[in-house]
C-alpha positions in Angstrom: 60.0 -5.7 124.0 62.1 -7.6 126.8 62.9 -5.2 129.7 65.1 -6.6 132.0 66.2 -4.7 135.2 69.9 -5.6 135.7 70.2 -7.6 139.1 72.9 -6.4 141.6 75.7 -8.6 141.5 75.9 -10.4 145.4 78.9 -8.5 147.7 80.6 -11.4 148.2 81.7 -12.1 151.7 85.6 -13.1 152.3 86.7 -15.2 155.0 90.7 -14.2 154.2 90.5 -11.4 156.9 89.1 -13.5 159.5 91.1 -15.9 159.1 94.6 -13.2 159.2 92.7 -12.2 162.8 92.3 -15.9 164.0 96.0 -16.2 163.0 97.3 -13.0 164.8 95.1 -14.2 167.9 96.6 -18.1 167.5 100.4 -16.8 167.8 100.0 -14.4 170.4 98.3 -16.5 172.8 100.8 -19.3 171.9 103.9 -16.6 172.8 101.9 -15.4 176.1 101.0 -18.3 177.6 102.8 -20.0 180.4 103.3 -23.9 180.4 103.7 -26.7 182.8 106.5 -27.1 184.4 107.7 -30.9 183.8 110.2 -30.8 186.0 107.8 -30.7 189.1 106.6 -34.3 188.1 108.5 -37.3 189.3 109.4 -39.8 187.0 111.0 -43.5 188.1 113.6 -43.9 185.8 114.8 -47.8 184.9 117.8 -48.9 186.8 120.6 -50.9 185.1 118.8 -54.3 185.3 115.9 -52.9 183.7 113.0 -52.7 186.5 112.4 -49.4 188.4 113.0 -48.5 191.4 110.8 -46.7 194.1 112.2 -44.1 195.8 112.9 -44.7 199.5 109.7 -44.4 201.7 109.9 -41.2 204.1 107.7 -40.3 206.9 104.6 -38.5 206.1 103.0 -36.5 209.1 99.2 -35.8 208.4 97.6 -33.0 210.6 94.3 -32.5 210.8 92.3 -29.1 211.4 89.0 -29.3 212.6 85.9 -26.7 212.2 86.4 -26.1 215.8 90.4 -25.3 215.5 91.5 -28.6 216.7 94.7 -29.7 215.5 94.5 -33.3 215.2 97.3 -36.4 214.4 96.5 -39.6 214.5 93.5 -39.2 216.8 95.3 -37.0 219.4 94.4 -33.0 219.5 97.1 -31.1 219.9 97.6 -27.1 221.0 100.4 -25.1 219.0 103.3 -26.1 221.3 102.9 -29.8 221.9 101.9 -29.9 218.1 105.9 -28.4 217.3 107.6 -30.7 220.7 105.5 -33.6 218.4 106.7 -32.5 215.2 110.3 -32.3 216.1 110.7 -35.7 217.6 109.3 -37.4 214.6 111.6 -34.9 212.6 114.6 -36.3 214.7 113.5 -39.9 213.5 113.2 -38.8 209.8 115.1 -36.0 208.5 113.1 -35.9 205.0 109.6 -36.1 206.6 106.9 -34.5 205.1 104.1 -32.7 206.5 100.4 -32.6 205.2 98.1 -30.2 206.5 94.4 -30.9 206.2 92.1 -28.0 207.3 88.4 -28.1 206.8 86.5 -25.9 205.1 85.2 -24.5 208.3 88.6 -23.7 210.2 89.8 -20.9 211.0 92.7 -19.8 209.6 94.2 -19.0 212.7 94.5 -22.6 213.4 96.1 -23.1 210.1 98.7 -19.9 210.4 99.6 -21.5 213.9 100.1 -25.3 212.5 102.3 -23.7 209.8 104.5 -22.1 212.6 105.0 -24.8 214.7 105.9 -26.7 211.8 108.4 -24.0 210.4 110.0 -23.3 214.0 110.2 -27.2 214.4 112.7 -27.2 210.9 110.2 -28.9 208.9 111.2 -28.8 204.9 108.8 -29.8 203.3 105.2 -28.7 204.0 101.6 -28.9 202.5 98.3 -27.7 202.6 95.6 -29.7 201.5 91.9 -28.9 201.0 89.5 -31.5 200.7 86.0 -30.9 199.5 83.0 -33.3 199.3 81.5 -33.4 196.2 77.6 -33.8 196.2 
């Protein structure tokens, strides 16, 4: 005589409801999410002859701020009022100048609040801060 136990038949495993999650997951990170906006990126469109044209050069004003508080532009250090007398003559020469403001990592951010009002009470528009790090 031939006994033979009967063998369990395997549960089988179904990906189907993993897959309904992963879904579910997929759109509502898709309808949550925020996306680039591709309007802040400038694009040089072709003129009428067919070459592009770059846009006209304005002034760029780059101020430095030291570790020490030092507010620096091309070499010169600067306290908070001569820095805004400064920035309003070279504002005078180009309306659409631009301001970048380089601290270091090290500054205090005194230094940096006082640059940014002396720029503001100067009229400047259009204003930056920059950090720069060295990489090892």
């Amino acid at each position: 005589m031939n006994l033979k136990r009967q063998t369990q038949p395997r549960a089988l495993i179904s990906l189907v409801p993993m897959i309904d999650v992963m879904l579910i997951l997929l759109v509502f990170f898709m309808v949550t999410s925020t996306y680039l906006n591709l309007d802040m990126i400038p694009a040089l469109r072709p003129s009428d002859g067919g070459t592009t044209q770059a846009p006209a050069p304005q002034g760029t004003v780059m101020i430095r701020i030291g570790a020490d508080g030092a507010m620096v532009i091309q070499g010169k250090v600067h306290d908070a009022p001569a820095l805004g007398q400064r920035l309003s003559q070279e504002l005078a020469k180009e309306p659409l100048m631009q301001v970048l403001i380089l601290p270091s990592g090290a500054a205090p951010t005194q230094s940096l609040i006082s640059v940014m009002d002396a720029a503001a009470t100067a009229g400047v528009q259009r204003l930056r801060v920059l950090r720069l790090e060295a990489r090892p």
